[in-house]
PDBQT receptor file of N, H, CA, C and O in Angstrom, charges set to zero:
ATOM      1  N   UNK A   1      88.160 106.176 108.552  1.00  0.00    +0.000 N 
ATOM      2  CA  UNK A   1      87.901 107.032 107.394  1.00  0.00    +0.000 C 
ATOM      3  C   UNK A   1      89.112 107.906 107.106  1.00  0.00    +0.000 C 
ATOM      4  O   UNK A   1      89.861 108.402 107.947  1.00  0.00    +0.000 OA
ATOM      5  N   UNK A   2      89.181 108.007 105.877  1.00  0.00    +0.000 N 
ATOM      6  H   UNK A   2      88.573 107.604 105.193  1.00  0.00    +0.000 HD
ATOM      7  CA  UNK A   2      90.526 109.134 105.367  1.00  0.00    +0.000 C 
ATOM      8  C   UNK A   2      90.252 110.778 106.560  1.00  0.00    +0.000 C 
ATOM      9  O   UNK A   2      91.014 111.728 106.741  1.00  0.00    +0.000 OA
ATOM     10  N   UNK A   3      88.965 110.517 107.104  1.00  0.00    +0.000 N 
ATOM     11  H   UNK A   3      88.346 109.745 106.956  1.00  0.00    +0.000 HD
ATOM     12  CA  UNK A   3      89.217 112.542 107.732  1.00  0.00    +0.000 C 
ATOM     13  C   UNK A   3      90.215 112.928 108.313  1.00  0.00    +0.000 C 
ATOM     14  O   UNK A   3      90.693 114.050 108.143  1.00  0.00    +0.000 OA
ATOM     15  N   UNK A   4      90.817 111.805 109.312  1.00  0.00    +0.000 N 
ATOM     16  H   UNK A   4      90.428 110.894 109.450  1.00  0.00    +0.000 HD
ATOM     17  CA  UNK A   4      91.968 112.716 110.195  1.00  0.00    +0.000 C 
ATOM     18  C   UNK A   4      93.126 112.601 109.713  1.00  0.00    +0.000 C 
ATOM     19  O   UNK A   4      94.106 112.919 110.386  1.00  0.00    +0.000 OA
ATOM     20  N   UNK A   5      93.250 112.070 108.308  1.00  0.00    +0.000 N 
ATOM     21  H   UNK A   5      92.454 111.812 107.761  1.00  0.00    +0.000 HD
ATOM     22  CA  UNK A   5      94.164 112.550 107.337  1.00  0.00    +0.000 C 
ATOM     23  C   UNK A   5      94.342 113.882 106.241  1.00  0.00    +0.000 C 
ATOM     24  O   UNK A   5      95.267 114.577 105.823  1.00  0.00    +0.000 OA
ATOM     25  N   UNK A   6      92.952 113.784 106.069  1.00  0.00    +0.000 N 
ATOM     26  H   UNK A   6      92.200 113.218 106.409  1.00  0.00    +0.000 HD
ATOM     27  CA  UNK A   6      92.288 115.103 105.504  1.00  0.00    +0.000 C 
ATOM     28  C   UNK A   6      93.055 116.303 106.470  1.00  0.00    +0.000 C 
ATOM     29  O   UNK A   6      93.912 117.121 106.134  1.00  0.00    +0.000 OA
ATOM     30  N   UNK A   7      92.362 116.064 107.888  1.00  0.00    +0.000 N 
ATOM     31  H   UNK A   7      91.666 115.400 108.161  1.00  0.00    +0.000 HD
ATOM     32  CA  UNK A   7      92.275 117.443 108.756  1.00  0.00    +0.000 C 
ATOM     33  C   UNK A   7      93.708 117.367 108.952  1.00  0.00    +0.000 C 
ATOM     34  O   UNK A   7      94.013 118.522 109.251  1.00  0.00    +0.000 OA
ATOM     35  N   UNK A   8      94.815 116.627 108.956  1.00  0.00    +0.000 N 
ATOM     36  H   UNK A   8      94.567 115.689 108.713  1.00  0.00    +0.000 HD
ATOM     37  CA  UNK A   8      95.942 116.613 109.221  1.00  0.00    +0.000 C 
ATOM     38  C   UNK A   8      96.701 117.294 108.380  1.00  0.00    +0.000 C 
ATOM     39  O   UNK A   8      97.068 118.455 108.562  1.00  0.00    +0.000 OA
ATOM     40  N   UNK A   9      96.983 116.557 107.365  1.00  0.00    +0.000 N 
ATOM     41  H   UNK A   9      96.684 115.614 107.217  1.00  0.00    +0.000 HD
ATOM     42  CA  UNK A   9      97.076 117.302 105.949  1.00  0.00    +0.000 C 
ATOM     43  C   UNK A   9      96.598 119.185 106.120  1.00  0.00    +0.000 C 
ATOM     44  O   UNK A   9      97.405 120.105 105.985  1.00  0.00    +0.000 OA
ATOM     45  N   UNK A  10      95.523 119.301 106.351  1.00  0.00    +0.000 N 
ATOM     46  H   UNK A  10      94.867 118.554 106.461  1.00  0.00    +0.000 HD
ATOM     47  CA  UNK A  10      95.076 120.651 106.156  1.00  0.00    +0.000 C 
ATOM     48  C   UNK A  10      95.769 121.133 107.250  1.00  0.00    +0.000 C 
ATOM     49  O   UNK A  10      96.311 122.104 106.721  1.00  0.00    +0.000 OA
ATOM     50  N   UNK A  11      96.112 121.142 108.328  1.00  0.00    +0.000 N 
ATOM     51  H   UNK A  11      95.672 120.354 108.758  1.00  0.00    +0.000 HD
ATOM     52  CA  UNK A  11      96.805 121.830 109.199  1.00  0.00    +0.000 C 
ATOM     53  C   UNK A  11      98.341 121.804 109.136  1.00  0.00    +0.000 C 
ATOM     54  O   UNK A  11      99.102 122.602 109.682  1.00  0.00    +0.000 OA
ATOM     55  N   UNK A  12      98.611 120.907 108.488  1.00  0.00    +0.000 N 
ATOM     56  H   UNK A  12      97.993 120.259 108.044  1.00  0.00    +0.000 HD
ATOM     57  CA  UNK A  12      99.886 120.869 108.075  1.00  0.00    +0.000 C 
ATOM     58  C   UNK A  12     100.521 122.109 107.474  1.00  0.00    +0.000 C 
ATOM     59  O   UNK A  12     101.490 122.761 107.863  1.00  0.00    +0.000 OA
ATOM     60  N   UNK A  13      99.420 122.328 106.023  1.00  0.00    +0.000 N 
ATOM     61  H   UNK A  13      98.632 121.799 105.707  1.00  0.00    +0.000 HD
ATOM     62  CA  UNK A  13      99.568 123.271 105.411  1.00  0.00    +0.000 C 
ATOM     63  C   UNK A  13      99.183 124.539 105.455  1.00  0.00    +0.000 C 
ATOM     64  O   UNK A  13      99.320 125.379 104.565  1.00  0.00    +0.000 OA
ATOM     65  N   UNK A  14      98.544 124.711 106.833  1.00  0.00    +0.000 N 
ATOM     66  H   UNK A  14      98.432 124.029 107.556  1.00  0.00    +0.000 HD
ATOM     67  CA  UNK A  14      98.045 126.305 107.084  1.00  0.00    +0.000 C 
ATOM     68  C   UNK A  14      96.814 126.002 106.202  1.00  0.00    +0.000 C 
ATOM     69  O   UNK A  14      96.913 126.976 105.456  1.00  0.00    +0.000 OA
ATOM     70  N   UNK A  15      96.005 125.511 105.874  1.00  0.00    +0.000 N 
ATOM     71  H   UNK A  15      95.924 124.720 106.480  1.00  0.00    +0.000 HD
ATOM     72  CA  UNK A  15      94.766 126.163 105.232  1.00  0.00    +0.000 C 
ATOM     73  C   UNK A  15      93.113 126.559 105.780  1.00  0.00    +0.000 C 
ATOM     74  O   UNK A  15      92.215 125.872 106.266  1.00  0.00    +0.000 OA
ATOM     75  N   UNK A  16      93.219 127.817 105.478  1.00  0.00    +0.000 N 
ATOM     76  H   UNK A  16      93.949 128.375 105.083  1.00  0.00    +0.000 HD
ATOM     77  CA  UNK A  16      92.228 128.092 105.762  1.00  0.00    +0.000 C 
ATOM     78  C   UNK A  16      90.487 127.533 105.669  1.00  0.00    +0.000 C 
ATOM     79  O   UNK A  16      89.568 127.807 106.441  1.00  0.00    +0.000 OA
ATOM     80  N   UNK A  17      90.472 126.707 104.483  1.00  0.00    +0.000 N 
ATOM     81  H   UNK A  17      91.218 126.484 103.855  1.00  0.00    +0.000 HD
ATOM     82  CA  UNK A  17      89.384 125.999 103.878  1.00  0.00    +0.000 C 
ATOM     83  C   UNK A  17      89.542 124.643 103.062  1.00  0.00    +0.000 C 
ATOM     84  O   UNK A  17      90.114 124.384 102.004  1.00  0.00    +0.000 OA
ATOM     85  N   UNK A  18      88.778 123.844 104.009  1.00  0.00    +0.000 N 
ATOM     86  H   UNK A  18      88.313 124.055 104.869  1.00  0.00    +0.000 HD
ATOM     87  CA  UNK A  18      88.514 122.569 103.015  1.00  0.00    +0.000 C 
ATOM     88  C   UNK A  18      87.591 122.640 102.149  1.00  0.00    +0.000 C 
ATOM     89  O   UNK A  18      86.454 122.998 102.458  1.00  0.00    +0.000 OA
ATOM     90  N   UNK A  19      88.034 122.218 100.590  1.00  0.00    +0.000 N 
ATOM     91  H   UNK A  19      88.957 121.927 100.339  1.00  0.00    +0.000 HD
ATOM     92  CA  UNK A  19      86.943 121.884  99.832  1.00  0.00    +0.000 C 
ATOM     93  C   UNK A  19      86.773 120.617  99.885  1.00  0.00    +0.000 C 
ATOM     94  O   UNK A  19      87.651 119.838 100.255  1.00  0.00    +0.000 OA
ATOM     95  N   UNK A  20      85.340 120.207  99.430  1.00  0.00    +0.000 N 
ATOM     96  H   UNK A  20      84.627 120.840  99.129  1.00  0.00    +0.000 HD
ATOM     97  CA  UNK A  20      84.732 118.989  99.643  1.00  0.00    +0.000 C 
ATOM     98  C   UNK A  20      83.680 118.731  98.183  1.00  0.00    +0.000 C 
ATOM     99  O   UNK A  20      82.947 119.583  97.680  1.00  0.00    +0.000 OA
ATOM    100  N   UNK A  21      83.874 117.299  97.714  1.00  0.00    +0.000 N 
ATOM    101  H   UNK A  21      84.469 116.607  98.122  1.00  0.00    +0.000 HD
ATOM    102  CA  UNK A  21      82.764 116.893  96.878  1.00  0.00    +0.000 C 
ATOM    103  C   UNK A  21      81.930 116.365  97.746  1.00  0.00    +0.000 C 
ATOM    104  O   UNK A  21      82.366 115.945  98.818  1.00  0.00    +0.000 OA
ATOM    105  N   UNK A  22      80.769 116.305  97.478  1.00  0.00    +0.000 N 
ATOM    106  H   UNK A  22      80.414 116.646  96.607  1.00  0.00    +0.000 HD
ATOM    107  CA  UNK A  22      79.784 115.087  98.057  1.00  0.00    +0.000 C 
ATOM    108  C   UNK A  22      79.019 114.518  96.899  1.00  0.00    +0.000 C 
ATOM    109  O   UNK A  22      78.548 114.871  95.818  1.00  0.00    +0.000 OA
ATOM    110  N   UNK A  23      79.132 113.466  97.663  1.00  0.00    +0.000 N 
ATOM    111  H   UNK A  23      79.515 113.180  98.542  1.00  0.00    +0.000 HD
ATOM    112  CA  UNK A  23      78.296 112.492  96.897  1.00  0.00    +0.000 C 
ATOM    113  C   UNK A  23      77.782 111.109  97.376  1.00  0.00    +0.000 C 
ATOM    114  O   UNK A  23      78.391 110.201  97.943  1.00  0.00    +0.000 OA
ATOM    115  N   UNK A  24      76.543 111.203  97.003  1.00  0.00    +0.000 N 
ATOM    116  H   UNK A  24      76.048 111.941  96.542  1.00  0.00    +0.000 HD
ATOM    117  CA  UNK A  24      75.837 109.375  98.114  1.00  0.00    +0.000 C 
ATOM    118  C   UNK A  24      76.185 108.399  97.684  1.00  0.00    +0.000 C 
ATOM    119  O   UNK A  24      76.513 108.366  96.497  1.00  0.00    +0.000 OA
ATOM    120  N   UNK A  25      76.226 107.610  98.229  1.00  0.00    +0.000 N 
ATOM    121  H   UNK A  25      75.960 107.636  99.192  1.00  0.00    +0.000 HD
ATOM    122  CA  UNK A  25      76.154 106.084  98.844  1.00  0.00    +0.000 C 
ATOM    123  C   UNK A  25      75.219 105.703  99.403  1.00  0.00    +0.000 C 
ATOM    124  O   UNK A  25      74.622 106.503 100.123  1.00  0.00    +0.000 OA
ATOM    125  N   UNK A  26      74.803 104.505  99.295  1.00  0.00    +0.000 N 
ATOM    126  H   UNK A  26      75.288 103.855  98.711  1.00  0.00    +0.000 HD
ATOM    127  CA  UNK A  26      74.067 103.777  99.794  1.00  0.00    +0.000 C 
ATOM    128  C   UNK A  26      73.640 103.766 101.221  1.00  0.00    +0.000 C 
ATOM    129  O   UNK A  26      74.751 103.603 101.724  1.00  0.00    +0.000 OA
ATOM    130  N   UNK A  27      72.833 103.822 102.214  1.00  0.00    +0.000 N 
ATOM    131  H   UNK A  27      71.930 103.954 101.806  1.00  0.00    +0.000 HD
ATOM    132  CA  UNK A  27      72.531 104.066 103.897  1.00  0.00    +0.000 C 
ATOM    133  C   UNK A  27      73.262 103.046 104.251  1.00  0.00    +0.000 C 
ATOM    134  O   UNK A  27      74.144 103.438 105.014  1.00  0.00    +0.000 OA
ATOM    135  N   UNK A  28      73.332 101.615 104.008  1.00  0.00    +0.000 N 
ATOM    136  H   UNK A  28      72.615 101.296 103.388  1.00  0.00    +0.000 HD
ATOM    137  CA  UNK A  28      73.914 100.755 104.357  1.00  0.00    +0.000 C 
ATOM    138  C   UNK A  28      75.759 100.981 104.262  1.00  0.00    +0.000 C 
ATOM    139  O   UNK A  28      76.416 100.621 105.239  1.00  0.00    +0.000 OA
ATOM    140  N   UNK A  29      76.297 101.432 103.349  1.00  0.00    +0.000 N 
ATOM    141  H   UNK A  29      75.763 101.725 102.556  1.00  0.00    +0.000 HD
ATOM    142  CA  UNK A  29      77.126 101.778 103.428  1.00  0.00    +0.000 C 
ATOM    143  C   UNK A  29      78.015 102.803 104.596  1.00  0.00    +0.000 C 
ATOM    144  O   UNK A  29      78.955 102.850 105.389  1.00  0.00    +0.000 OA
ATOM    145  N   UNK A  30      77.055 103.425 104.071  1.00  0.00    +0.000 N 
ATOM    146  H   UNK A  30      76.291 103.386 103.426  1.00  0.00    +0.000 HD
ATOM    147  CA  UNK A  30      77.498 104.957 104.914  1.00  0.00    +0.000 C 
ATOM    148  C   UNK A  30      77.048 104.265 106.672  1.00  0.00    +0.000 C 
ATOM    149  O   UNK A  30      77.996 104.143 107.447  1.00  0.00    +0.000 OA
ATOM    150  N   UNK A  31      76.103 103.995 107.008  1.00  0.00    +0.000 N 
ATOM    151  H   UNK A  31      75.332 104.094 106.379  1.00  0.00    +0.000 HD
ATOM    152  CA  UNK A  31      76.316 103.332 107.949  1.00  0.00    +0.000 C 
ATOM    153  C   UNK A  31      77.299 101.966 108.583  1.00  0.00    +0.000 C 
ATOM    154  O   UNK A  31      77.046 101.593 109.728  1.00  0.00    +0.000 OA
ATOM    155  N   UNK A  32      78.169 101.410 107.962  1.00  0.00    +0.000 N 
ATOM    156  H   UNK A  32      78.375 101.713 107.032  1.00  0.00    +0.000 HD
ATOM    157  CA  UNK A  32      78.935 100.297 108.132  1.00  0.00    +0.000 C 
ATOM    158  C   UNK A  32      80.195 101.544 107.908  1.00  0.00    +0.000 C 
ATOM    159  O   UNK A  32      80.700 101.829 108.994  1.00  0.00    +0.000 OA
ATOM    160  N   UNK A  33      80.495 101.937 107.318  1.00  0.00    +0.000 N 
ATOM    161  H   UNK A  33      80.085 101.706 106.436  1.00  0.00    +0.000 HD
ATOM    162  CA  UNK A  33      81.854 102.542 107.073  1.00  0.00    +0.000 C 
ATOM    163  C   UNK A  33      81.845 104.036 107.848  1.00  0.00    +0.000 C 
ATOM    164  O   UNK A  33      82.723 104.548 108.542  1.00  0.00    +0.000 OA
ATOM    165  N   UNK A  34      80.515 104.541 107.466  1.00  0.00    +0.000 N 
ATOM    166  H   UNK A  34      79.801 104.125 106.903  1.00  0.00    +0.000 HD
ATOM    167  CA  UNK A  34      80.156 106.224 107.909  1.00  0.00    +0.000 C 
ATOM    168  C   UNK A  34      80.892 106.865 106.661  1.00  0.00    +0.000 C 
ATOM    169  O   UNK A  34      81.620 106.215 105.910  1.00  0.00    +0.000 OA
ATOM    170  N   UNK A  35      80.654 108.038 106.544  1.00  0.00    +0.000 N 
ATOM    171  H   UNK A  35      80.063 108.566 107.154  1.00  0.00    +0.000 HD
ATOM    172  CA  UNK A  35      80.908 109.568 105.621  1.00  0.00    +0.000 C 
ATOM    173  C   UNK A  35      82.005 109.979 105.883  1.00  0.00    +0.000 C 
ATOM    174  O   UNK A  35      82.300 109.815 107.066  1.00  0.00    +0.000 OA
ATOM    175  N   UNK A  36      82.702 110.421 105.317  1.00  0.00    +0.000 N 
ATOM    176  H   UNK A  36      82.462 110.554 104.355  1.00  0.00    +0.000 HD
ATOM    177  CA  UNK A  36      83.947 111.268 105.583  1.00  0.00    +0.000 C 
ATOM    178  C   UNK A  36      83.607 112.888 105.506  1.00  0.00    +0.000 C 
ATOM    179  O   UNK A  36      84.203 113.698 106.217  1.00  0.00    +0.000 OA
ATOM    180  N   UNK A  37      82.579 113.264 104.557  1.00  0.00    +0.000 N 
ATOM    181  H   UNK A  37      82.096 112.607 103.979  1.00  0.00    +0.000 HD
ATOM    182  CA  UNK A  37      81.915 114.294 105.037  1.00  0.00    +0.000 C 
ATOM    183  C   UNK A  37      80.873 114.770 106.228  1.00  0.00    +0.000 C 
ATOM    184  O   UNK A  37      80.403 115.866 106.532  1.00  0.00    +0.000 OA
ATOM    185  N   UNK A  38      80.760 113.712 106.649  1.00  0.00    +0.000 N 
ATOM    186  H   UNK A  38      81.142 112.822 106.402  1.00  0.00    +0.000 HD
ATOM    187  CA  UNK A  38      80.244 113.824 107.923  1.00  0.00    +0.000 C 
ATOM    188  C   UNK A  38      80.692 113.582 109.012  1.00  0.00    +0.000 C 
ATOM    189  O   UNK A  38      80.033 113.824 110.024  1.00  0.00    +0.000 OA
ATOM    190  N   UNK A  39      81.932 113.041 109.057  1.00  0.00    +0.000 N 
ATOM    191  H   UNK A  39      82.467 112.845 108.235  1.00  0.00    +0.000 HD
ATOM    192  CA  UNK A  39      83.287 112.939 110.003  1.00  0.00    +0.000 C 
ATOM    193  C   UNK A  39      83.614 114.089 109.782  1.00  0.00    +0.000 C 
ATOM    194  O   UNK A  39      83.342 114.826 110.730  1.00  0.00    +0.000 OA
ATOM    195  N   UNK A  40      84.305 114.816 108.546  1.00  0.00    +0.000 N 
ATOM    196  H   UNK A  40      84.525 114.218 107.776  1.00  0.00    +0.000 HD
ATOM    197  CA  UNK A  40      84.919 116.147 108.717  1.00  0.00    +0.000 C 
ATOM    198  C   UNK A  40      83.691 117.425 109.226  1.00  0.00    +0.000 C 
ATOM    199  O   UNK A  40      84.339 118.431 109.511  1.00  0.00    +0.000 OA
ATOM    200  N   UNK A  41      82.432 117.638 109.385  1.00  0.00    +0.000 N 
ATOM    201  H   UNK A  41      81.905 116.820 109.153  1.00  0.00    +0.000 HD
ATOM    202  CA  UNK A  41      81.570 118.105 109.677  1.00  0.00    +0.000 C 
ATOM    203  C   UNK A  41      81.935 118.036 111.529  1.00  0.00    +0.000 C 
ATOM    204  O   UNK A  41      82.161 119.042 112.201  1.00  0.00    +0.000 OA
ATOM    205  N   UNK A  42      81.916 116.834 111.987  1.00  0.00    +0.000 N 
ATOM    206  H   UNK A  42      81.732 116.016 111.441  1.00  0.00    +0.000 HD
ATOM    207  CA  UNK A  42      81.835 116.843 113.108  1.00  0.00    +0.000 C 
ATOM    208  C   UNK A  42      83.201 117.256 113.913  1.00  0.00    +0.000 C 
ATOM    209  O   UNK A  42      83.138 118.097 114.809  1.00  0.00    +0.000 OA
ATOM    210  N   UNK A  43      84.241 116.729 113.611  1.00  0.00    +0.000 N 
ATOM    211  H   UNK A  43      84.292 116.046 112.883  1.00  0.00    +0.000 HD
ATOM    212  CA  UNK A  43      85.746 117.085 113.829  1.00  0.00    +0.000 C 
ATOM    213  C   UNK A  43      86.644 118.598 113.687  1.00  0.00    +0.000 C 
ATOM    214  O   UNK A  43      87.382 119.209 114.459  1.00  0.00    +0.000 OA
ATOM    215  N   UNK A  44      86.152 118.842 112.251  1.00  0.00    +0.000 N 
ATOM    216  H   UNK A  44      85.553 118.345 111.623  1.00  0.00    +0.000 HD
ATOM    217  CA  UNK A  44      87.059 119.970 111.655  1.00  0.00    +0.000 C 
ATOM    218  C   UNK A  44      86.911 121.297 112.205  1.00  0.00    +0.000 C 
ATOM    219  O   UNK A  44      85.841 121.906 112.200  1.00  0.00    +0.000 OA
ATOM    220  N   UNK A  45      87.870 121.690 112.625  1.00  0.00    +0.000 N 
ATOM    221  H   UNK A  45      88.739 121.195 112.628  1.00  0.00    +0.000 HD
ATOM    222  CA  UNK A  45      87.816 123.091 113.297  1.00  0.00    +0.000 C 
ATOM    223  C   UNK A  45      88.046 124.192 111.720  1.00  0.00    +0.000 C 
ATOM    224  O   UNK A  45      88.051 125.383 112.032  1.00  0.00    +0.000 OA
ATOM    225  N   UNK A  46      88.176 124.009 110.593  1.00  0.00    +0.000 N 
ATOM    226  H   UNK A  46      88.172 123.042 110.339  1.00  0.00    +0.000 HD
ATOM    227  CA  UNK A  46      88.162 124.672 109.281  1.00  0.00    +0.000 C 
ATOM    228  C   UNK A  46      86.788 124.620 108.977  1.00  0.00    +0.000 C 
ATOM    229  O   UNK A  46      85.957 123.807 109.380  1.00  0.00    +0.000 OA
ATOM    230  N   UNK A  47      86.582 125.986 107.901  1.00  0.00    +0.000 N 
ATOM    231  H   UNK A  47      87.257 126.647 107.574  1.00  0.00    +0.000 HD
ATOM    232  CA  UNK A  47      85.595 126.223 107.534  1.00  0.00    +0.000 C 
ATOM    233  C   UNK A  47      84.893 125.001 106.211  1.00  0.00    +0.000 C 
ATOM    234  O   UNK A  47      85.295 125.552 105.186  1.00  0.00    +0.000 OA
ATOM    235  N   UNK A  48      84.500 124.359 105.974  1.00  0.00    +0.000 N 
ATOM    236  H   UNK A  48      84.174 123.911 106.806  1.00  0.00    +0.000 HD
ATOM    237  CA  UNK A  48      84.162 123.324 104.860  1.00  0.00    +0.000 C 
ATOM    238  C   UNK A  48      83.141 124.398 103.674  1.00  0.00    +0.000 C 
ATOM    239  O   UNK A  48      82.165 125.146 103.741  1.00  0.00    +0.000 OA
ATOM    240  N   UNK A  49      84.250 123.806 102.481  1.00  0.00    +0.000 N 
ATOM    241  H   UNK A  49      85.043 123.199 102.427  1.00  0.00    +0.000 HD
ATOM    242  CA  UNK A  49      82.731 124.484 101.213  1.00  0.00    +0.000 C 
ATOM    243  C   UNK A  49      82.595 122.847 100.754  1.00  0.00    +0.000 C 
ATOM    244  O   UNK A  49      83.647 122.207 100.762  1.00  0.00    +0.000 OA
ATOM    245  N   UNK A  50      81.401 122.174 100.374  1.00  0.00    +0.000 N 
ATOM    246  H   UNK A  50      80.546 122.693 100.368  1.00  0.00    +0.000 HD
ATOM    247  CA  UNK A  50      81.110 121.539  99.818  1.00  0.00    +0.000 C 
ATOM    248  C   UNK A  50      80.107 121.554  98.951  1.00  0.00    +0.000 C 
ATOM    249  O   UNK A  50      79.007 122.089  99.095  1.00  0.00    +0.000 OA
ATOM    250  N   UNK A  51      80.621 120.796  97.811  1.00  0.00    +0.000 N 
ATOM    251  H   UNK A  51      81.514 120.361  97.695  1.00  0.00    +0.000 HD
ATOM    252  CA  UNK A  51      79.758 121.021  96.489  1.00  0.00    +0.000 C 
ATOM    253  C   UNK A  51      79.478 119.756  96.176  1.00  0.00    +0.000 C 
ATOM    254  O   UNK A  51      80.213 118.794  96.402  1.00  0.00    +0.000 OA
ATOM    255  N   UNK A  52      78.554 119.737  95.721  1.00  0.00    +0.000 N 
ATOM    256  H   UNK A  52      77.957 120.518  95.538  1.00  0.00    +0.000 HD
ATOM    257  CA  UNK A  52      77.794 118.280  94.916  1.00  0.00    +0.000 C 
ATOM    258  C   UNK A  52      77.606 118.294  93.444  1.00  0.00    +0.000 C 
ATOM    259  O   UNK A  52      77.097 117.327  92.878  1.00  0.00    +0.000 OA
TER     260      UNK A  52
């Protein structure tokens, strides 16, 4: 998944906060590939705002 590019990126740049869209997919999906919002949920030591 793009996250530990995300979280990389963000530490790169000093930032204090990830913003985040969300938006679904299919269970089947998200299960074969998984979430990237739910990768960065589990990983990210930054605070996450996410909006839908």
């Amino acid at each position: 998944t793009p996250a530990p590019a995300i979280l990389a990126r963000a530490q790169a740049l000093q930032c204090d906060l990830i913003v985040l869209g969300a938006w679904g997919s299919s269970r089947l999906t998200e299960m074969v590939l998984g979430g990237v919002t739910r990768a960065l949920f589990r990983e990210c030591p930054l605070p996450l705002l996410v909006a839908h």
